[in-house]
C-alpha positions in Angstrom: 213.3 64.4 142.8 211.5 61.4 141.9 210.1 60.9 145.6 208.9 64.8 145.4 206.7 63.9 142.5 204.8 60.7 144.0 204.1 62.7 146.6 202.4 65.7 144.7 200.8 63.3 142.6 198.6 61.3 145.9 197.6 64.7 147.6 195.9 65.8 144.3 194.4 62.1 143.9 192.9 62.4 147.3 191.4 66.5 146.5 189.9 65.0 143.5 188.0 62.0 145.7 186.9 64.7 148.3 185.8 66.8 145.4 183.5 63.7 144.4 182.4 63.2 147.8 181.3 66.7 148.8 179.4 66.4 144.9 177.4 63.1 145.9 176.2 65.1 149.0 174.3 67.9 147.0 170.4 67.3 146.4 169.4 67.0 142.8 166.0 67.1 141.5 164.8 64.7 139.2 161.0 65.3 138.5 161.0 64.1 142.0 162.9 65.5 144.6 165.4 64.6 147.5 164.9 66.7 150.3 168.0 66.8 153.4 166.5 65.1 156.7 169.0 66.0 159.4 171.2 67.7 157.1 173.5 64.4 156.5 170.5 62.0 155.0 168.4 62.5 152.2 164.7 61.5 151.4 162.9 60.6 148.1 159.6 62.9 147.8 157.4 62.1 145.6 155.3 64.2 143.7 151.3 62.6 143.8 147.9 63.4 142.9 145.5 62.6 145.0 141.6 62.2 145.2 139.0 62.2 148.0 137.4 59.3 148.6 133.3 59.3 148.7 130.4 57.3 148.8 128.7 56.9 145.8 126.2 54.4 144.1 127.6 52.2 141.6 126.1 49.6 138.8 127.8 47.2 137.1 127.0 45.9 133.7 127.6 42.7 131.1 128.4 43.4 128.2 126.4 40.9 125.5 125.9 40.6 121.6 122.4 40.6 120.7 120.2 40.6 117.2 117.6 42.7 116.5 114.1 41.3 115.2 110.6 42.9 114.7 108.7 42.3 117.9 105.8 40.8 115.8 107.2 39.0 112.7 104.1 36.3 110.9 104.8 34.3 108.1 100.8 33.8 106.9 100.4 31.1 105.4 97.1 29.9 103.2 93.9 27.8 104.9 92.6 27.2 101.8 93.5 25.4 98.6 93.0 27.2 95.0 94.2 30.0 92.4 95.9 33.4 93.6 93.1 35.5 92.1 94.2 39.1 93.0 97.0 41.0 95.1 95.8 43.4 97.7 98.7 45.4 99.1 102.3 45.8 97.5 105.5 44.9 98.8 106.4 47.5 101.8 103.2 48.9 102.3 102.0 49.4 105.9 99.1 47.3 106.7 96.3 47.3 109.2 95.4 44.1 111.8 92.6 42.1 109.6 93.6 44.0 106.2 92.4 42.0 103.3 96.2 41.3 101.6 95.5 38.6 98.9 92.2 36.8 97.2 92.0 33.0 96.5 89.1 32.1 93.8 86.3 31.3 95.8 84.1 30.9 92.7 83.0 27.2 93.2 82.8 27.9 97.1 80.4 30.9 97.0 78.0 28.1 94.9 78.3 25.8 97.7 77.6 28.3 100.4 74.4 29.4 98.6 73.0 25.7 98.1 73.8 25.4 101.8 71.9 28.6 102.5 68.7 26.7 100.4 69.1 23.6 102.6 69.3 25.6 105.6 66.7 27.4 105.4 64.1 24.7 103.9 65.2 22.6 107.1 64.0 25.3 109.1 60.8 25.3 107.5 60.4 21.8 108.1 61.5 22.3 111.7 59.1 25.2 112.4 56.2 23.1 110.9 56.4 20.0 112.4 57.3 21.2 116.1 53.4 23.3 115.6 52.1 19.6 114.6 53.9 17.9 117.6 53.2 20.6 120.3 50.2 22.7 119.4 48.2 19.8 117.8 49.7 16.6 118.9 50.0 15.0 115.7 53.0 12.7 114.2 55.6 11.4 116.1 58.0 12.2 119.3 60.8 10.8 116.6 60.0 12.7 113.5 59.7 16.0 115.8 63.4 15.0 117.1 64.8 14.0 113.0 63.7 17.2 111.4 65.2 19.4 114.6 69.0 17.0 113.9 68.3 18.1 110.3 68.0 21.8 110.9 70.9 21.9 113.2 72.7 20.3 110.8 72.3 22.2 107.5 72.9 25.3 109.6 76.3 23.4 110.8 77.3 23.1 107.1 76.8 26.2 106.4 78.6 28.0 109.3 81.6 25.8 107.9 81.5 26.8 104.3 80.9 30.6 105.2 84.3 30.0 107.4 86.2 28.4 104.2 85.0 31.2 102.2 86.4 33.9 104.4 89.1 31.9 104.6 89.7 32.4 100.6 90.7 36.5 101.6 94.1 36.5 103.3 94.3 39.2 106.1 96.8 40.2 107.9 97.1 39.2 111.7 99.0 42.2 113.1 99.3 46.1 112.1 102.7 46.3 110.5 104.5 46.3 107.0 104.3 43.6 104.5 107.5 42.7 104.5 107.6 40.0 101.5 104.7 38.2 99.4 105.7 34.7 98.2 103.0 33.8 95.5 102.0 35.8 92.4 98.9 36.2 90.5 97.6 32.7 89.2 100.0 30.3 91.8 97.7 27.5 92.8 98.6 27.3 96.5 97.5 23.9 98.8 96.6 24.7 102.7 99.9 25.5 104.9 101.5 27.6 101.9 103.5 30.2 102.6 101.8 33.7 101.0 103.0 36.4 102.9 105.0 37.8 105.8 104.2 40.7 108.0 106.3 42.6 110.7 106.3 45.4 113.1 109.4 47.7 112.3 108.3 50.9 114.5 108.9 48.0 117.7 111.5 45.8 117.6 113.3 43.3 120.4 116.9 42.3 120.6 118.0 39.1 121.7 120.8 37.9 123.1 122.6 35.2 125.4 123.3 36.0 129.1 126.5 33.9 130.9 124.6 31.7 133.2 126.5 33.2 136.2 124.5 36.4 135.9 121.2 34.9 136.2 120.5 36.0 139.8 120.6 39.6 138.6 119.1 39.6 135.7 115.1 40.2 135.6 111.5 41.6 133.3 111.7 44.8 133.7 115.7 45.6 133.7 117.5 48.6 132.2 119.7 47.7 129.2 121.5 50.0 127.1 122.4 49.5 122.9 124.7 50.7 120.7 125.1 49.9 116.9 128.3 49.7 114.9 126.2 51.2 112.0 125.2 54.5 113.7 128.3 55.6 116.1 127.7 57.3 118.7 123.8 56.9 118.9 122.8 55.4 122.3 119.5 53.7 123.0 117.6 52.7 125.8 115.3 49.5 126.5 113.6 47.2 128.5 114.0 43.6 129.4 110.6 42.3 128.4 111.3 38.6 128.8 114.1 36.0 130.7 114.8 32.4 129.1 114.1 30.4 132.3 116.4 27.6 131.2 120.0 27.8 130.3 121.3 26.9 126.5 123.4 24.1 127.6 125.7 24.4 124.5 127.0 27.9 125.5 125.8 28.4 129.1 123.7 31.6 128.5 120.5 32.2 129.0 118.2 33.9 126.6 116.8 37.3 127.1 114.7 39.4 124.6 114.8 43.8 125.0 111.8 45.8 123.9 113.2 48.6 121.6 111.2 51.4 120.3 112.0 52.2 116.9 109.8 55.4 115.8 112.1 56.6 113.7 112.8 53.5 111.6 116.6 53.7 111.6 117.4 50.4 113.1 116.4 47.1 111.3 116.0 43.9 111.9 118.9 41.2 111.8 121.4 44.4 112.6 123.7 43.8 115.4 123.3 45.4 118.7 126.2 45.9 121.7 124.7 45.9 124.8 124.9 46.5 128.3 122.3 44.7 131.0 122.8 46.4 134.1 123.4 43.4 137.1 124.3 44.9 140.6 123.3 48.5 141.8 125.0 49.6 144.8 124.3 52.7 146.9 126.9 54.7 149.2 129.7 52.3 148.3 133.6 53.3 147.9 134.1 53.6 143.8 137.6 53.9 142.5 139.8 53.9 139.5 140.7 49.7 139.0 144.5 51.2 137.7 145.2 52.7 141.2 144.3 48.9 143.0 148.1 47.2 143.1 148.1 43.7 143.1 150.3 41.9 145.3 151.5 38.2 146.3 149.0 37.9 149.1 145.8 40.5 147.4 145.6 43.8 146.6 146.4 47.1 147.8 146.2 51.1 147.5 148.3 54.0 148.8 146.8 56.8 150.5 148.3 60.4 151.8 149.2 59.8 155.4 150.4 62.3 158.1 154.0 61.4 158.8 156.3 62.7 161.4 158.1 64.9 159.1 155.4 65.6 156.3 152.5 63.4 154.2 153.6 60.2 153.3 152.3 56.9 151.4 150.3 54.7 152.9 150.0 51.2 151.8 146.0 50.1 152.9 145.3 46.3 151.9 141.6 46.1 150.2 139.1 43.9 149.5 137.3 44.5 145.7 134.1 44.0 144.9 132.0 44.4 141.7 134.1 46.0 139.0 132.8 47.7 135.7 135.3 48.9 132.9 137.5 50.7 134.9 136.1 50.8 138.0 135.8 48.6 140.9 134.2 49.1 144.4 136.4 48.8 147.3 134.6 46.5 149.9 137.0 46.9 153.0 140.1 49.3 153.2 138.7 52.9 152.0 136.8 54.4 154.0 135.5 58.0 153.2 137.9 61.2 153.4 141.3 59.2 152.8 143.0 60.8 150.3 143.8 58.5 147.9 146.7 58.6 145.5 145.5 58.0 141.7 148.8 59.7 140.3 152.4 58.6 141.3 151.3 55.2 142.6 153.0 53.1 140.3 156.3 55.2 142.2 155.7 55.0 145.8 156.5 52.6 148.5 154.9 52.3 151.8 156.3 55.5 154.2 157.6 57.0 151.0 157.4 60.9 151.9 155.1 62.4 148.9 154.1 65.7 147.9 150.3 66.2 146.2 150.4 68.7 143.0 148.2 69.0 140.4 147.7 66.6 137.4 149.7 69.1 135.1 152.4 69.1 137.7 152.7 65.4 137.9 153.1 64.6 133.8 
């Protein structure tokens, strides 16, 4: 009895294992499916999507901090010595090139200029007289033709000089602009080299920045650059290179560069901050792609591409050689060539001669 029961109990052991076996030998699919290959084997197929590869032009950018100031910013300062007497233009107002803006007392001056204008004029006379002696009549002397003509010359010096220090005594502005700030009141005694006033150009402004030394080559007058302000999201603006530092900062390895910015509207200011983008290398007709589909590897990089295989599409490992690269795109010096198929979805899953399957995007999540 007891030998009848071992032996039921090892042929149901051994149904259950072929059971298991026959089970193992049934395709599943698991977002990815196994498809038979001679009806014994079984092969992963991947499910990709995949992209035409096509020449295309490319630019790459660097990406800098920059400040903005008013492309014309003067701090006048005073020629003259003496007593704010009157205020032209308030605070803010917009001001014309050679605008008078303040007034120095010129009171003593304008008497100086006027006894100069007396001198001048009576050593002229004397001029005028004694040349008709010397060359119409011959009489007096070579030397005392020659003193009274130094004389003349000279009173007529001193009084081009204090007609200059008197205009001197009205304070104009040197540019067309705003007055951005006035230092000294009514009644301030101010001494030459004194700081009055300061005028700027708000509707044109520049921003400056630092380039990293290693874009030099690429960077020149005249160059695109594109800004962006924290302050006014998503407001992009467009300007010029107008000027390259032509030595480098030897602190922090950049070079300086300054970007003509038009500012009709008044809504940027100066001493905001400014993102920008100089544009270095443009490329035309190269291979562009995605930099997340480029796999590194231990001896460089590589991409897969849709391959004909003997029994269906497969991956294709292609090693590549990158070039420039800007935010998430790089161009692919040797390995692409135009029309490969290349896989941007599913890489991360395949292995070279992997048999794949392209779907669309949605099919692929």
């Amino acid at each position: 009895m007891g030998m009848d029961r071992a032996r039921a109990f090892l042929g149901g052991a051994s149904l259950l294992a072929a059971g298991a076996l026959a089970a193992c030998g049934s395709p599943e699919a698991t977002g990815n499916e196994a498809e038979p290959a001679g009806g014994a084997a079984y092969v992963k197929v991947v499910n990709v999507v995949a992209r035409t590869v096509e020449p295309t032009d490319f630019t790459s950018y660097v990406r800098l901090t920059g400040n903005v100031e008013a492309y014309e910013d003067v701090v006048v300062s005073s020629q003259e010595s003496g007593v704010i007497e009157r205020v032209m233009v308030d605070k803010g107002s917009r001001v014309r090139a050679g605008q008078a803006l303040l007034k120095i007392d010129d009171r003593t001056l304008i008497a100086q200029v006027n006894e100069a204008q007396a001198n001048a004029a009576l050593a002229r006379e004397r001029f005028e007289r004694q040349r008709q002696l010397w060359e119409d009549e011959g009489i007096g002397s070579e030397i005392t033709f020659l003193q009274t003509r130094y004389e003349s010359e000279s009173a007529d010096a001193r009084l081009d000089f204090l007609e200059a220090r008197l205009a001197r005594h009205t304070i104009a502005s040197p540019i067309t602009g705003v007055l951005e700030d006035r230092f000294v009141d009514v009644g301030e005694i101010v001494a030459p080299g004194t700081p009055v006033v300061r005028v700027l150009t708000p509707d044109r402004l520049k921003v400056v920045g630092g380039v990293p030394e290693r874009f030099g080559p690429w960077i020149a007058k005249g160059g695109a650059a594109v800004l962006s302000f924290d302050v006014l999201p998503g407001q992009v603006f467009e300007g010029k290179i107008d000027n390259v530092g032509a030595a480098v900062d030897p602190q922090n390895r950049t070079f300086r560069i300054e970007i003509l910015l038009d500012n009709p509207e008044g809504r940027l200011k100066p001493q905001m901050v400014a993102n920008v983008r100089v544009a270095t290398e443009r490329l035309e007709g190269v291979i562009v792609v995605p930099q997340d589909v480029v796999v590194r590897t231990e001896d460089g990089y590589q991409a897969f591409v849709v391959a004909d295989g003997p029994n269906g599409p497969v991956a294709e490992a292609r090693v590549v050689t990158l070039g420039p690269r800007f935010e998430n795109e790089v161009v692919i010096e040797k390995g692409l060539t135009s029309g490969d198929r290349l896989i941007v979805t599913g890489h991360q899953m395949v292995d070279a001669g992997d048999r794949v399957r392209e779907v669309k995007e949605e099919e692929a999540r």
